[in-house]
C-alpha distance (Angstrom), angle and dihedral (degrees) to the residues before:
residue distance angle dihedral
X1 . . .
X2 4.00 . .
X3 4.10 89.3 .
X4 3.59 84.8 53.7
X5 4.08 95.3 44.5
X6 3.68 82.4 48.2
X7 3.86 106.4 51.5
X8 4.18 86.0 40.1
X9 3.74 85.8 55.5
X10 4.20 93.7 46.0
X11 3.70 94.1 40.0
X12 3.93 91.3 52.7
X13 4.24 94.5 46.8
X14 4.18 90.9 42.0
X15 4.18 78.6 49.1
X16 3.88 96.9 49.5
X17 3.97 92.7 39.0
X18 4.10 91.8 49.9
X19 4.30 80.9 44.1
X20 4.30 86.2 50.1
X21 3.91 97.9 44.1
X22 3.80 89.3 47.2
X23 3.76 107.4 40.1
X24 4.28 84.7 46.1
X25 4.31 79.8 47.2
X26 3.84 87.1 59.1
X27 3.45 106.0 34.9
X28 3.78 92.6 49.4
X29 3.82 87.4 54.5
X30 3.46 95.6 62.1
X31 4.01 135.7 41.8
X32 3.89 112.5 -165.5
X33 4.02 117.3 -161.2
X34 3.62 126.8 -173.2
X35 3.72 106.7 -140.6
X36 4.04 93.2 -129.1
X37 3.72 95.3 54.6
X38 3.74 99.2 80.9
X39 4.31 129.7 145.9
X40 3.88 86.6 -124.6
X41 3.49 146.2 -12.8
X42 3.65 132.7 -155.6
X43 3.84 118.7 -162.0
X44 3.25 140.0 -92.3
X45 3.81 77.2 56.2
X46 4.13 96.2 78.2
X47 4.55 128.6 170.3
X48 3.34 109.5 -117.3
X49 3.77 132.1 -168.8
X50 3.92 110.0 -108.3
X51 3.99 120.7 172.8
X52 3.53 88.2 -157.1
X53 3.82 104.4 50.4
X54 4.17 115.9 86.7
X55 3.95 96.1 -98.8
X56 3.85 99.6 27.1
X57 4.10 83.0 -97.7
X58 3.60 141.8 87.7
X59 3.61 132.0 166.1
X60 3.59 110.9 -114.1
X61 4.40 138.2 -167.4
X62 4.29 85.6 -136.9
X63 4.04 113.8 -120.1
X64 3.52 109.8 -92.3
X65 4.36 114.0 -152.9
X66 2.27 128.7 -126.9
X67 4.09 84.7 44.3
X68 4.07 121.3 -139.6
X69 3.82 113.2 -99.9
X70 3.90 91.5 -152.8
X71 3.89 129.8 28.8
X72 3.90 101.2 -89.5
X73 3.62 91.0 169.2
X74 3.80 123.3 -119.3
X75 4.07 122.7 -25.7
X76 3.88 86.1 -150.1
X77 3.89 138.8 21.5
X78 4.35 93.1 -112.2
X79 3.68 117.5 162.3
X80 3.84 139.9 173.8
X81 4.11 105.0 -148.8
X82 3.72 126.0 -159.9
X83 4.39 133.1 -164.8
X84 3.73 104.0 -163.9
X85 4.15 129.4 163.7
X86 3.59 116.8 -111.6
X87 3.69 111.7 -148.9
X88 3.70 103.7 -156.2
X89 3.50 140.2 12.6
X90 3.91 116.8 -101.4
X91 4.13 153.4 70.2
X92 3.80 113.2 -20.8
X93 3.55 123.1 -163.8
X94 4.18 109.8 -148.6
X95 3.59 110.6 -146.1
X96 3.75 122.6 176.6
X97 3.86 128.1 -157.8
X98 3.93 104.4 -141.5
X99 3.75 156.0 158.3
X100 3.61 128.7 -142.8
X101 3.90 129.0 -153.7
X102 4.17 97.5 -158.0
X103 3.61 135.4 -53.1
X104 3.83 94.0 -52.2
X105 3.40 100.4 51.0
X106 3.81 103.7 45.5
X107 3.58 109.7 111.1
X108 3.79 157.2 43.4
X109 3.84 134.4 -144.1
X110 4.10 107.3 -119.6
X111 3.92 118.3 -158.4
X112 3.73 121.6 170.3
X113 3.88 116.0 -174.2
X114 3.63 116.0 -22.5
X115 3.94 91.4 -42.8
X116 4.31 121.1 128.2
X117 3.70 109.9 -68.8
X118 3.83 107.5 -115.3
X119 3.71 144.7 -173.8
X120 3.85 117.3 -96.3
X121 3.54 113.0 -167.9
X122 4.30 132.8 1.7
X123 3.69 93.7 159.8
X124 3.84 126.3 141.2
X125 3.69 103.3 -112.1
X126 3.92 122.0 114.0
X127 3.32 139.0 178.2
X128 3.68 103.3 19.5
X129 3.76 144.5 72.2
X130 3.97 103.9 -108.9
X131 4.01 114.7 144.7
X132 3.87 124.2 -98.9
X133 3.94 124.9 -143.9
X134 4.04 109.2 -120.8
X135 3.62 119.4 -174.8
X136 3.90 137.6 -82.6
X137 3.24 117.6 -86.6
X138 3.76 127.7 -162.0
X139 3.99 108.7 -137.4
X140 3.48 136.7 178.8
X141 4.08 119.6 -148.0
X142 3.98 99.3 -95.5
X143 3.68 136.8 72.4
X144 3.79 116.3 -41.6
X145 3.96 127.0 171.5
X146 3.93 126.0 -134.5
X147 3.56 124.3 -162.1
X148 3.50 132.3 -168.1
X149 3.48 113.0 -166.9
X150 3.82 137.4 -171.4
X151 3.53 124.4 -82.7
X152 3.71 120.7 144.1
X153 3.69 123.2 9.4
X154 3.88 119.4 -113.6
X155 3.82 96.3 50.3
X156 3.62 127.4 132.2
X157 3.88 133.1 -169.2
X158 4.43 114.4 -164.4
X159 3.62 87.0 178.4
X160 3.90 146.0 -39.7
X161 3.70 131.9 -142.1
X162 4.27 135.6 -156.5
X163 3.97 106.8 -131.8
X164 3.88 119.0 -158.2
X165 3.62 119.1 -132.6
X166 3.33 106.7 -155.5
X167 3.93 101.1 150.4
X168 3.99 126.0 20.4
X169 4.07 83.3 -110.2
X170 3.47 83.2 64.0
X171 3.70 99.5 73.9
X172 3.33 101.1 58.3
X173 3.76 93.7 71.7
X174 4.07 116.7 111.4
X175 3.64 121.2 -168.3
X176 3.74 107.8 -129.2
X177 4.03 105.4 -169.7
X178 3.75 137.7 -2.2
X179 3.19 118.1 -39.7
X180 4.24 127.2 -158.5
X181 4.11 113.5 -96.1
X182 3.71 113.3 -115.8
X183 3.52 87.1 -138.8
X184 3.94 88.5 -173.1
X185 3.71 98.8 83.9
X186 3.74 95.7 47.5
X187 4.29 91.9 103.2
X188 4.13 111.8 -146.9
């Protein structure tokens, strides 16, 4: 009866360390962000309410009309800035959750750190929520800061997420709906 106690007892710890070292495995691979819960944000970037985004928020450069009919660039310097933990040093795909108004308002500028600001987004999709591929970012584990800063009017963001690349496999993933913030890298 003992041997039996015994190897219930081992099987259920070697169970519940294998279930630790792979839940920690995913979680570290991926760093989920609703768009609302920034550090800071500096108008004209503005949350709005939006049925259809993943929290019933987004953060949002508001329409301007009458709307550009070229890509100006931004009327004002708004931004929506975020502190999160990164869990492990490495390659980070940025991927942004977002909805475009038209051709001229279809994208953000993305910083993170003190890194070249760059354009995230330009694709041909309006009208709906659908996820946009950002760039890689190199990342060490520590506190980093991402901003996403105005550039056309019109945009929307529901949420973004951090993607570890930890094998070339690993890049050709795609998010395909919402996904569920990992609220424990956002840094207060």
């Amino acid at each position: 009866m003992k041997r039996l106690l015994i190897f219930f007892v081992i099987g259920f710890l070697f169970i519940m360390i294998i279930n630790c070292v792979f839940s920690q495995t995913l979680t570290a691979s991926k760093i989920v962000i609703e768009a609302e819960h920034f550090s800071q944000i500096t108008p004209s970037m503005q949350v709005s309410a939006d049925s259809k985004a993943s929290g019933g928020k987004c953060i949002e450069i508001p329409l301007i009309l009458p709307h550009g009919t070229d890509e100006s660039g931004p009327s004002d310097n708004g931004k929506a800035v975020y502190k999160i933990k990164v869990p492990a040093d490495g390659i980070y795909r940025f991927w942004a959750r977002c909805w475009w108004y038209d051709g001229c308002g279809n994208s953000f500028f993305l910083q993170y750190d003190n890194k070249p600001i760059v354009i995230l987004g330009s694709d041909h999709t309006y009208k709906k929520y659908h996820w946009v591929k950002g760039p890689k970012l190199t990342l060490n584990q520590g506190i980093h800061y991402i901003r996403i800063v105005n550039r056309e009017d019109g945009a929307k963001m529901d949420q973004w997420l951090l993607w570890l690349i930890d094998s070339p496999s690993k890049d050709n993933w795609i998010p395909v709906r919402a996904e569920r913030e990992t609220s424990e890298y956002i840094f207060k």
